[in-house]
C-alpha positions in Angstrom: -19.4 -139.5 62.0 -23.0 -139.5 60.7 -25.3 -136.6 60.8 -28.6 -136.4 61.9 -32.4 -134.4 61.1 -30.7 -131.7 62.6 -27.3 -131.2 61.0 -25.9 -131.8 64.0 -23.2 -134.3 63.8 -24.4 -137.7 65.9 -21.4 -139.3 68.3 -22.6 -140.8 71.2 -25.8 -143.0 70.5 -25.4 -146.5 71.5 -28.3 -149.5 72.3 -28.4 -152.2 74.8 -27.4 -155.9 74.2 -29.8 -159.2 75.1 -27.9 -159.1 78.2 -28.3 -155.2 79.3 -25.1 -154.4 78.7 -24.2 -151.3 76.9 -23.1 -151.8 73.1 -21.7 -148.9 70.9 -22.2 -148.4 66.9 -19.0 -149.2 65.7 -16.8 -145.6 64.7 -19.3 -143.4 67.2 -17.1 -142.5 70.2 -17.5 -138.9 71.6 -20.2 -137.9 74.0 -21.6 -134.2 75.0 -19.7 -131.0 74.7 -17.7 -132.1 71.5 -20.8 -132.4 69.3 -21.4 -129.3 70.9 -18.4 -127.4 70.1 -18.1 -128.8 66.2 -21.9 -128.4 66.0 -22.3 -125.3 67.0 -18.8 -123.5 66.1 -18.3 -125.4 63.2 -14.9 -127.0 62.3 -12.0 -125.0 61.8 -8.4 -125.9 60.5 -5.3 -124.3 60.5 -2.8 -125.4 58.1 -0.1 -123.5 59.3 -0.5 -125.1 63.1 3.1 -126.9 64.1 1.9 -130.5 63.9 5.3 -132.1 63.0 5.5 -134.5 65.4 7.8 -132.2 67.6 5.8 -132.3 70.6 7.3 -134.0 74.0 4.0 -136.0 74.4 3.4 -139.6 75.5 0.1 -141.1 75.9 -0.9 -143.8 78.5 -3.0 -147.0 77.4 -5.5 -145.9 79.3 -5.5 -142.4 77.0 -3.9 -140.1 79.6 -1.7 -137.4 78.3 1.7 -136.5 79.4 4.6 -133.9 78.5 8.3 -133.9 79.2 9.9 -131.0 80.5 9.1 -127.7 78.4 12.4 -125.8 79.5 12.4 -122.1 79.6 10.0 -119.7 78.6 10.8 -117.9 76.0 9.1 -114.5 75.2 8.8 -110.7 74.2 6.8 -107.9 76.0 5.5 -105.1 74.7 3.3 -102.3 76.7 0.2 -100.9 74.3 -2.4 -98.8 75.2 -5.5 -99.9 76.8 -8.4 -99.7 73.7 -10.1 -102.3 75.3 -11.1 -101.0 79.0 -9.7 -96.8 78.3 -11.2 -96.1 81.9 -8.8 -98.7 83.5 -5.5 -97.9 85.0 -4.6 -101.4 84.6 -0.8 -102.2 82.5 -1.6 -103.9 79.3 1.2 -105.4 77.7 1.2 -107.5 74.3 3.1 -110.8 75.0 4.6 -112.9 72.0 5.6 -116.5 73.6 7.1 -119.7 72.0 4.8 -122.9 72.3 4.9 -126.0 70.1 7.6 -124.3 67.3 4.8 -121.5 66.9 4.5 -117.9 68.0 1.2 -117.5 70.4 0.1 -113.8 70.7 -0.9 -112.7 74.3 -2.6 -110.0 76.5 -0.8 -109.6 79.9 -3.3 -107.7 81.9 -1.7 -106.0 85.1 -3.7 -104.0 88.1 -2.2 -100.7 88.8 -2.9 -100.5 92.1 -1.2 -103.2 93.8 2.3 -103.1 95.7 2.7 -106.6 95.7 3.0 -109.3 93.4 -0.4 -110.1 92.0 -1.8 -113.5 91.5 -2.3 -115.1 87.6 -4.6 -116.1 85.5 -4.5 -117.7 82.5 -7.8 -116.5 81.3 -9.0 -118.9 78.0 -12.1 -117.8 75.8 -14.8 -119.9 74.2 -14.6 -121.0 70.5 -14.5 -117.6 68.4 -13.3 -115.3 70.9 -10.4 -113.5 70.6 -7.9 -112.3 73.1 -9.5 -109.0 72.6 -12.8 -110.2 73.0 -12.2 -111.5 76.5 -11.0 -108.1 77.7 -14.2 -107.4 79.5 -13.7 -110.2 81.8 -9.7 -109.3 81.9 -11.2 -106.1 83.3 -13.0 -107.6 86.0 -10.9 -109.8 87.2 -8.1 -107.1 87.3 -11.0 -104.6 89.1 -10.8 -108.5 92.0 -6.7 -107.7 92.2 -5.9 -110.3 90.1 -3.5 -110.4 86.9 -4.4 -112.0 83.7 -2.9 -113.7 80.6 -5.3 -114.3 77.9 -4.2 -115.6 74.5 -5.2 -116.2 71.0 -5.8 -120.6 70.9 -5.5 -121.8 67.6 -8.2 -121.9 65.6 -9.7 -119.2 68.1 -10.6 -122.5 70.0 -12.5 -124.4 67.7 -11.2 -128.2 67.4 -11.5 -130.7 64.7 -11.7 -133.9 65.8 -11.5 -136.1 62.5 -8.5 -134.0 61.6 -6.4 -134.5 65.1 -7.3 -138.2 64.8 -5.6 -138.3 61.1 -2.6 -136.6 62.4 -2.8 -139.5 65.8 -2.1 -142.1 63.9 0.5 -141.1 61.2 2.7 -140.0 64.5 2.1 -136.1 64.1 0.7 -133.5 66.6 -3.1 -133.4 67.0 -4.2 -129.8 67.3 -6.0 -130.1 70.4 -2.4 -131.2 72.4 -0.5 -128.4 70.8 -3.6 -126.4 72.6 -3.0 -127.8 76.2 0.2 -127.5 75.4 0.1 -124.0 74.9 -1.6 -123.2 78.2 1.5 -125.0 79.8 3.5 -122.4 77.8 1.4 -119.6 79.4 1.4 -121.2 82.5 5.7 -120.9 82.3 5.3 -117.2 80.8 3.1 -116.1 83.3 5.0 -116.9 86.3 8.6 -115.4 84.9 6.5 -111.9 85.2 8.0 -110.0 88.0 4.9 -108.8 88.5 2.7 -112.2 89.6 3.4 -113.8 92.3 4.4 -117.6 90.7 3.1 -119.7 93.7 -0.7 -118.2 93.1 -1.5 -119.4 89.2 -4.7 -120.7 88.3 -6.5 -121.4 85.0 -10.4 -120.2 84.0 -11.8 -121.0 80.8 -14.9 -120.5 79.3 -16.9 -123.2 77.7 -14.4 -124.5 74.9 -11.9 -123.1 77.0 -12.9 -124.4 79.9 -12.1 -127.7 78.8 -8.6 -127.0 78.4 -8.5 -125.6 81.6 -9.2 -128.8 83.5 -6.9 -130.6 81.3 -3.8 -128.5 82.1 -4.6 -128.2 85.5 -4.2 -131.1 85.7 -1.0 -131.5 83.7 0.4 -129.1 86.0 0.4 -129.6 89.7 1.8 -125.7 90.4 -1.4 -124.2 89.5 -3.9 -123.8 92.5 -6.9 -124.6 90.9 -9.1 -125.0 87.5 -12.4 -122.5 87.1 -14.9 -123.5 84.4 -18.1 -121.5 83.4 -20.7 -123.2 81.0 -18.4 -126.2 80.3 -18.2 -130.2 80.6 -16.4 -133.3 80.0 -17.1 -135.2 77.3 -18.3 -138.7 78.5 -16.0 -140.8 77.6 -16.0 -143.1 80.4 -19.7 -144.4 79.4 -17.9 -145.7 76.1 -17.0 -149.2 76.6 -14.2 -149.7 74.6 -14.0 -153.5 74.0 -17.3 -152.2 71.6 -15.1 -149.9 69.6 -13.2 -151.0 66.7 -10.6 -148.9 66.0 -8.3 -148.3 70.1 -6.4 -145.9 68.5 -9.6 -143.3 68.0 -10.6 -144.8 71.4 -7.3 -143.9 73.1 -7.2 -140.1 71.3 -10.5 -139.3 72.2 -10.2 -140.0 75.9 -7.0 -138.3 75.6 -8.6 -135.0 74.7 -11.6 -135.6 77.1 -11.3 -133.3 80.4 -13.3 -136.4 82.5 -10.4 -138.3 81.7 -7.9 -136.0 84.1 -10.3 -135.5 86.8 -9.1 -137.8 89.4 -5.4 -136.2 88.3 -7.0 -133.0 89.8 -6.5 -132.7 93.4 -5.1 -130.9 95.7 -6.0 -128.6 92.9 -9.7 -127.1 92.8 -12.1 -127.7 90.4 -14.9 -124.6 90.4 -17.7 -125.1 88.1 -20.5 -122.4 87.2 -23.2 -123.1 84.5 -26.1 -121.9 84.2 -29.4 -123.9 84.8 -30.7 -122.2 81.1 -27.3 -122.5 79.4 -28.1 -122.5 75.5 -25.4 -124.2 74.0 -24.4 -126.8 76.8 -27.2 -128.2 79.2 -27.1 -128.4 83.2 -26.9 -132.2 82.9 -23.5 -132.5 80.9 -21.8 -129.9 83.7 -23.3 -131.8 86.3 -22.2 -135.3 85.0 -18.8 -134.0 84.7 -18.8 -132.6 88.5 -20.1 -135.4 90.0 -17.1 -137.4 88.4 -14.9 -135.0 90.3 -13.4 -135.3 93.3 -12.5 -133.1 96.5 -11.8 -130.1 97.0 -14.2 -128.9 94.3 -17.2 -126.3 94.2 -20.0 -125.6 91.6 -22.4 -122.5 91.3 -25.6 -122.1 89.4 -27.7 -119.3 87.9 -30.6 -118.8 85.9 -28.8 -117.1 82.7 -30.7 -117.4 79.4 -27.5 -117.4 77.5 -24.1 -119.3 77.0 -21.0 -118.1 78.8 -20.0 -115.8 81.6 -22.6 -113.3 83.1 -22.8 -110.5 85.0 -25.0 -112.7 87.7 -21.4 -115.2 88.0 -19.4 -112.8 89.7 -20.1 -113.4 93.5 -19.2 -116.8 92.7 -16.4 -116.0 90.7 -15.0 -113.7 93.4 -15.2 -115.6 96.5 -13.6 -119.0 94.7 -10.8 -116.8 93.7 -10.1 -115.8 96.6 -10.3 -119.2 98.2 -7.7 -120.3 96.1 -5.2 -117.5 96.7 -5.9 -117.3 100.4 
């Protein structure tokens, strides 16, 4: 990947054949939110991530990604105190779960004030946010009645797309499957709580996260739907690959590319909200991606100066939600 005036790394330019037709640079292949994400975040690796190959993946020709059975959750629970939201009655409870050979940390956020099972979500920050650092949004989606499992993604989100694509083709793990894989995991952990009620699961992500979210959703036909705020695909299908020289990048790529699992969607729901003023990710990329989407789906918009959930989401947020757990 080149770089351009900017320092932001260039991946999606192409030009136009004597015939119309779209051409592409040879060894430029991502559109959008992944220059984005690397651009923005900056690259971060973990060299103690499980990438030995272990995975139960297989990938389609067509670059759609699969996993075997993942067997029983396995886990430990551990009630804290609330440091994050002291006013709130909610149960917090550090979760330790098993994904991919590793150990992922968790928050299990609980309402107090329910006499029935609550509904889950698996609630997955942006690039650099901690499990602790979505609390606030934990909180509020507790204060809605609804339970929440929010946990620490490897390299707090940030992906590395040179370094998955080494690891593609010598047969090991890319770091953005052991990822999805772990909100599978969380998926499994959450609904083995006798405290959520297993047939109301959803998955909300924001921006980095967000992509993840559409991808597992999709992986995983139990959960009612996917909720996205300041997020998008990553334009794969405008990539002609009979112009790209090395399939195996080509195949990776759309792999990892949330447009790629939107038809796998439904019945699930996709719910978008981005702001019109988003700073990191425009309006265009989120609606591209939407439009791609099919039925039943939904997306909001505000006026936000900023990058992520805001305060002006949560009417949107709120009535989706309930939608889905009606």
């Amino acid at each position: 990947m080149s770089k351009n005036g900017s320092g932001k790394k260039v991946i999606g330019k192409t030009k136009r054949s004597s015939s119309g037709a779209r051409t592409f640079k040879p060894a430029i292949f991502l559109l959008g939110f992944l220059m984005i994400v690397v651009g923005v975040f900056g690259v971060l690796y973990n060299p103690s991530s499980s990438t030995d190959g272990n995975l139960p993946w297989e990938l389609s020709e067509a670059g759609i990604l699969s996993f075997s059975e993942r067997g029983e959750p396995v886990f430990t629970l551990q009630e804290i105190k609330d440091f994050y939201s002291p006013e709130s009655p909610d149960i917090l409870k550090l979760v330790s779960f098993e994904s991919g050979g590793d150990k992922v940390e968790a928050l299990l956020r609980i309402p107090a004030d329910t006499s029935s099972p609550s509904p889950g979500i698996i609630l997955l920050p942006g690039a650099g946010v901690s499990k602790e650092g979505e609390q606030g949004l934990a909180s509020e989606l507790s204060r809605m009645g609804y339970a929440s499992l929010t946990f620490d993604q490897r390299n707090q989100g940030a992906i590395n797309i040179e370094r998955d694509l080494e690891l593609f083709k010598v047969g090991l793990d890319p770091v953005e499957y052991l990822m999805i894989y772990d909100v599978l995991k969380a998926a499994d952990v959450l609904s083995a709580q006798p405290e959520i009620d297993p047939e109301r699961l959803a998955v909300f992500g924001e921006s980095n996260g967000g992509r993840f979210a559409i991808i597992a959703c999709a992986l995983e036909p139990s959960l009612k739907g996917s909720i996205g705020i300041s997020t998008s695909g990553d334009g794969t299908e405008e990539l002609d690959p009979s112009q790209i020289a090395d399939s195996e990048a080509y195949r990776l790529y759309c792999s990892i590319d949330p447009d790629t699992y939107l038809s796998a969607l439904p019945p699930s729901k996709l719910v978008m909200i981005h702001s019109f003023n988003d700073t990191v990710i425009s309006h265009e990329q989120a609606l591209r991606t939407f439009a791609l989407a099919e039925e039943p789906k939904a997306m909001y918009n505000t006026t936000d100066e900023t990058h992520g959930y805001t305060a002006s989401m949560q009417p949107y947020l709120e009535k989706e939600l309930s939608l889905l757990f009606k």
